[in-house]
C-alpha positions in Angstrom: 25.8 -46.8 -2.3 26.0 -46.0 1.6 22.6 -46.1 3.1 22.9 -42.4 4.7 23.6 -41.2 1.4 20.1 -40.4 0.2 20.0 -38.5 3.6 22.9 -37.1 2.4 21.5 -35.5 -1.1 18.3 -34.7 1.1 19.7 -32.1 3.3 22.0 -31.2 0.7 18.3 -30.3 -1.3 17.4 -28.7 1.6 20.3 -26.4 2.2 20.4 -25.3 -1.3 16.3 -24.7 -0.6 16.8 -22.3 1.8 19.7 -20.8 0.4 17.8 -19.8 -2.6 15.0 -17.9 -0.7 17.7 -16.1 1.8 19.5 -14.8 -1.2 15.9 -14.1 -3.4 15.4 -10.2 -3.3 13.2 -9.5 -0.3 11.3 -6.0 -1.5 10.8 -7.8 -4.6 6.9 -8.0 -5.6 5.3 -10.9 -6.5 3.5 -11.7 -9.7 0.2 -12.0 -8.4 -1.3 -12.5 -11.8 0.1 -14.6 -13.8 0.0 -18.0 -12.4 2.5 -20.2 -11.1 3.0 -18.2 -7.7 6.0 -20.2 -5.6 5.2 -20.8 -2.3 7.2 -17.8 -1.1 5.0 -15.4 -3.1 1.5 -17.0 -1.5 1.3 -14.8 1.3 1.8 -11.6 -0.7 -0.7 -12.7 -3.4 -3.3 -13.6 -0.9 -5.7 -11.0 -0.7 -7.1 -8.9 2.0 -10.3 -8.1 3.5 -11.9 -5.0 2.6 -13.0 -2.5 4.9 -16.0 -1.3 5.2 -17.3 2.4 3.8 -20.1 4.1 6.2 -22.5 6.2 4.5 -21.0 9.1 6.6 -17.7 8.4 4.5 -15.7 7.2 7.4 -14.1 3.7 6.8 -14.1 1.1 9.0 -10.6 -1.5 8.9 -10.8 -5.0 8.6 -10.5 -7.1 11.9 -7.5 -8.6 10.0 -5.7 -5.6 9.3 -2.3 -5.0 11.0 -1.9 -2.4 13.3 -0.2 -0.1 11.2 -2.7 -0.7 9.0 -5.4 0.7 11.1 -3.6 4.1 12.0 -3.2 4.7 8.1 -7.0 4.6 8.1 -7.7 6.1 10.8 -5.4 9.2 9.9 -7.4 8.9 6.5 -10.4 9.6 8.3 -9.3 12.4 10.4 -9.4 14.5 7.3 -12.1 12.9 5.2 -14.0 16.3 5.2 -11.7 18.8 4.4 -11.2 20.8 1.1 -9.0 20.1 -1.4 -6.5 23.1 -1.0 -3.3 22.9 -3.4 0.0 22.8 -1.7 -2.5 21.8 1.8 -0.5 19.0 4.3 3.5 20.0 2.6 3.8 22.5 5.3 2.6 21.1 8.4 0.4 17.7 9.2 -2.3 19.7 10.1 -3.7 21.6 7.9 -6.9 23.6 6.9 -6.8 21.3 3.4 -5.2 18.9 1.3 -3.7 18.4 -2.0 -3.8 14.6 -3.3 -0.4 14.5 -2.2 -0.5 16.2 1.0 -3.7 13.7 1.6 -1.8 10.5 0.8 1.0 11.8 2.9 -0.9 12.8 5.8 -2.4 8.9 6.0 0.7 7.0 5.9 2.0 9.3 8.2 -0.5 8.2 10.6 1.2 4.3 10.3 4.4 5.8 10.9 5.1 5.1 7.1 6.0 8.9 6.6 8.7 11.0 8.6 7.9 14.5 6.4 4.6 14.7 3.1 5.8 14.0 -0.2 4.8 15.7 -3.7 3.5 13.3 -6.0 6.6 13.3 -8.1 8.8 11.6 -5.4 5.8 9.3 -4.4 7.1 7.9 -7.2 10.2 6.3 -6.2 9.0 5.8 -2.3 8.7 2.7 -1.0 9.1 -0.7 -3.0 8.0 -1.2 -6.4 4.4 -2.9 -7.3 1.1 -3.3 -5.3 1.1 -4.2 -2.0 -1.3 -6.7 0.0 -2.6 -3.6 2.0 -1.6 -0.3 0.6 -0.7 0.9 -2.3 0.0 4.4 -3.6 -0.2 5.0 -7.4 2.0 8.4 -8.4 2.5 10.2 -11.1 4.3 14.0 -11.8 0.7 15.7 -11.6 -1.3 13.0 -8.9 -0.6 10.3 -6.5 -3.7 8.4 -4.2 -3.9 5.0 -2.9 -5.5 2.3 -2.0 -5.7 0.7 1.6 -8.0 -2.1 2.5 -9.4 -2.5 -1.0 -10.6 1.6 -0.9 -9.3 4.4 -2.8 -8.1 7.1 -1.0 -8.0 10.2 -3.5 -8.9 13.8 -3.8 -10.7 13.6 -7.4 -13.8 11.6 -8.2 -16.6 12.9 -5.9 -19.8 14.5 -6.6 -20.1 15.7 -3.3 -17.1 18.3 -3.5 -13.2 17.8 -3.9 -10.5 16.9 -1.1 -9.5 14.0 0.5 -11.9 11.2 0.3 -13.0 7.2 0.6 -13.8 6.0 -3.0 -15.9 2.2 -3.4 -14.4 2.7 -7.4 -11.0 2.3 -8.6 -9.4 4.6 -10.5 -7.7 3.9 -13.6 -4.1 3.6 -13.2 -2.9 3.8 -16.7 0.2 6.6 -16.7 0.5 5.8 -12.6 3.6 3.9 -10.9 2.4 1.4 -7.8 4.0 1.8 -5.0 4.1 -0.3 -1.6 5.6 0.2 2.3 7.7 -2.8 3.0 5.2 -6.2 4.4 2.1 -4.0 3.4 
């Protein structure tokens, strides 16, 4: 056998490497659970840092977080005192409430994620399937929130009142579909 064979079946290795990933799906989600992740699938697994709740309910990003990243929270915060109002954020951005979806809506918005608010049916079928590293938006006919930075972002589960707030607890997701921007 030549000796610039093994070279040979080397790069040929290599090629057919890096053909694989080009052609792999690129929204496709990872498995972040269930061991085994490929390389490929290590950044998306990795989690992030969690931002940081103040006790006057405004939420402060990670340093890490990407840009957009930031503007989704700090759109979030913007309306983290208003009222839930039904229907409030479908008609214009600003509004004198918010609905869950008109909430949800009205923070990716504010990472340019959103061009016009969605209803929590169609939530459903935005963006790419799964969780995503930063945000994720869990929909359903009747409800959508999310959760950026490791926070919920939801208009039920407060003591203090309803409408859009920052929730330390997770929600049960059971009967929700998980949605993700592309990267995020």
């Amino acid at each position: 056998m030549p000796k610039n064979s093994s070279k040979l079946k080397a790069g040929v290795v290599s090629i057919a490497a890096l053909l694989a990933l080009a052609l792999a799906p690129s929204g496709a989600s990872a498995n972040c659970g269930g061991g085994g992740v490929t390389p490929a699938e290590v950044d998306i697994c990795t989690p992030t840092a969690k931002a940081r709740l103040l006790p006057n309910g405004m939420l402060i990003p990670p340093k890490s977080a990407p840009t957009r990243v930031k503007a989704v929270i700090a759109a979030a915060n913007q309306i983290r005192t208003k009222p839930y109002v039904w229907g409030g954020g479908h008609g214009r951005w600003w509004d004198r409430g918010y609905d869950c979806s008109g909430s949800v809506s009205y923070a990716l918005h504010g990472g340019e994620f959103l061009e016009s608010p969605l209803p929590s049916g169609p939530m459903e079928r935005w963006g790419l399937e799964g969780e995503g590293r930063w945000i994720t938006v869990y929909a359903n006919a009747g409800h959508a929130y999310a959760v950026i930075a490791g926070l919920r972002w939801d208009t039920a589960g407060d003591t203090n009142g309803t409408g859009p707030r920052w929730h330390p607890q997770m929600a049960d997701s059971s009967g929700f579909v998980a949605r993700h921007p592309n990267g995020y």
